[in-house]
N, C-alpha and C positions, 0 to 999 in steps of 0.2 A: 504494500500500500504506500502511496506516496506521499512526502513530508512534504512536498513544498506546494506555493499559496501559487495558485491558477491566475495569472493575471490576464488585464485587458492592455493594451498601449496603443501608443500610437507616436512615431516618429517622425515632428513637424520640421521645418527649415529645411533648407538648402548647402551651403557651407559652414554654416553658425547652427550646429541643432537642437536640439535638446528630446526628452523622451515622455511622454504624457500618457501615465497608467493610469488605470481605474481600478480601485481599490472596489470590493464588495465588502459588507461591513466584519470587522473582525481578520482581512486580509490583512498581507502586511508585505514589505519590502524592507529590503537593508542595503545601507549605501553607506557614502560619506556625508559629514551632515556639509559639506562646503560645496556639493553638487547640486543641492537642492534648489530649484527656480521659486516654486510656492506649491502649498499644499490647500485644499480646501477645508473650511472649519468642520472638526470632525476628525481629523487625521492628526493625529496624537505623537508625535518624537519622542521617543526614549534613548538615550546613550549608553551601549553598552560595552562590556569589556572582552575583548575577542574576536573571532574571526564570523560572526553571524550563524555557523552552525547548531545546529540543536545538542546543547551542552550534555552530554553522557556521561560528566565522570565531575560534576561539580566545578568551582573553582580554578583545578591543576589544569585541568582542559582549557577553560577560559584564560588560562596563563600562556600557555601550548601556544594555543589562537593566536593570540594578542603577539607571542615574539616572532612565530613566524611572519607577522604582517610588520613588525619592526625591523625583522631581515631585507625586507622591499621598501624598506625606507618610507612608510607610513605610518598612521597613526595607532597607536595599541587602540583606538575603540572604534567601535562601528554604532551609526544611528538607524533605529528601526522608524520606518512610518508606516504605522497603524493606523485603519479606519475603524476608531469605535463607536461612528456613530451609525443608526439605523438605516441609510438609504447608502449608493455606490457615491463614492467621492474621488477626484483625481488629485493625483500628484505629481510634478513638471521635475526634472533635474536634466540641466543641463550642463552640454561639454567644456572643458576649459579652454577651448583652440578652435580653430574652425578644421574639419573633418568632418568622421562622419560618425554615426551610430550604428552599432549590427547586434540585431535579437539574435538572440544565441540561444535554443533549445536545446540544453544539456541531455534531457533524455535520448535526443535525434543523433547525438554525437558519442554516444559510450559511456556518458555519466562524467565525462574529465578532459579538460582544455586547458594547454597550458598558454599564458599569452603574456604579451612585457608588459612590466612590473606594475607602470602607471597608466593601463587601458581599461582596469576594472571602473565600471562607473556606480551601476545598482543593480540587484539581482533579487526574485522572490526569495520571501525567509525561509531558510532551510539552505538554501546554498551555498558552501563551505569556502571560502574563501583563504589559499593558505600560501605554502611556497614551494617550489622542484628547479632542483639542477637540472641542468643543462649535462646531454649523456657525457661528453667528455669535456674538462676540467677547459682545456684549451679555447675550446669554442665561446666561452666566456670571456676568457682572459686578454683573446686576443678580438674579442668581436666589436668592443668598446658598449656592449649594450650592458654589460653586467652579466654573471652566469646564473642570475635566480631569477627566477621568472614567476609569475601568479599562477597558482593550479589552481584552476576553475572545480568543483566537485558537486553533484545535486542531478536530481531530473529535473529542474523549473527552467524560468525565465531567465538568462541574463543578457544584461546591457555592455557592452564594451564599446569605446571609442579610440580612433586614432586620428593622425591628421593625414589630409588629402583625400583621394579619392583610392578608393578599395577594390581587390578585386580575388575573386572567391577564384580556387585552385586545388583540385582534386587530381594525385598524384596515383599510378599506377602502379602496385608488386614494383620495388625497383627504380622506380623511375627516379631522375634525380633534377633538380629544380634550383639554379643559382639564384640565390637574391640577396642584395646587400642586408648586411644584419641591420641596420634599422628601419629596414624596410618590413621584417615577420610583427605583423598585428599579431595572430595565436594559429594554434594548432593544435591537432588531436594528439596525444603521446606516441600513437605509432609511429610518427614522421620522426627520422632519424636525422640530426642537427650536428652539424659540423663544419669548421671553417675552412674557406682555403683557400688561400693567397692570390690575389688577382694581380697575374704581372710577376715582373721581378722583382727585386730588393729595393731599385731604385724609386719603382711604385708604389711600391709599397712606403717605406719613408716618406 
């Protein structure tokens, strides 16, 4: 049976977007609270401590959360918006840059997406928000994007942004796909991630 809150949305703008859900009442979402545009009265903020997962183990867990989201260089808490009032209410949050926005159905993708550090935007409650290396040490080190990336975890809704214009990419048994490292928004964990020197030394440099 599934944890997480069945949303409604709707992703308005052009360059500058932002993401406009509908809460039914007692629904909920988790984000950062500095993404939020406006909320309808009715839709309730709580700050909590950790990575927005449904806490199993108390406390230790909410600690767990919280450092691995300090590993990616954000904040130890996350803000829940709850609709607790009786009829459906919307809530807006929008992107920091101009790009884009992409709904991301975790159930549709294997349950787990890993994507760089600072593209998580908001996701229904229940979605785990935490951290994964990068398969070899290197590809990090030398990719300049950092080697910890966000693991996406949940069957619900999530919202991820980047900047520019996007473009979806489904790769074949084998197949192999150049792209500059700051160019991967996320990926499924099967895609195998490694760097490799474009050019010689001097281009490198």
């Amino acid at each position: 049976m599934s944890t997480m809150h069945e949303i409604d949305y709707e992703i308005v703008g052009d360059d500058l977007q932002f993401v406009k859900i509908e809460l039914d009442p007692n629904e909920a979402v988790v984000g950062e609270a500095g993404a939020m545009m406006y909320v309808e009265d009715g839709i309730m903020m709580q700050t909590i401590f950790g990575d927005g997962s449904p806490q199993q183990g108390g406390f230790m867990n909410a600690l767990l959360g919280a450092g691995k989201r300090l590993l990616t260089g954000e904040s130890l808490f996350m803000t829940v918006f709850q609709n607790q009032g009786q009829t459906k209410k919307k809530a807006a949050f929008a992107a920091p840059y101009p790009g884009k926005i992409v709904a991301l159905h975790l159930a549709e993708l294997g349950g787990e997406l890993l994507a760089q550090k600072d593209s998580f935007l908001v996701a229904a409650q229940g979605v785990s928000l935490g951290i994964a290396f990068t398969r070899r040490f290197g590809a990090g080190l030398f990719g300049g994007e950092g080697f910890i990336l966000q693991k996406l975890t949940g069957d619900g809704w999530c919202f991820v942004h980047a900047g520019g214009t996007l473009e979806e990419k489904t790769l074949a048994p084998g197949e192999v796909l150049r792209v500059d490292t700051g160019c991967i928004v996320a990926m499924q964990p099967t895609i195998d991630y490694d760097i490799q020197l474009a050019g010689g030394v001097k281009t490198v440099l």
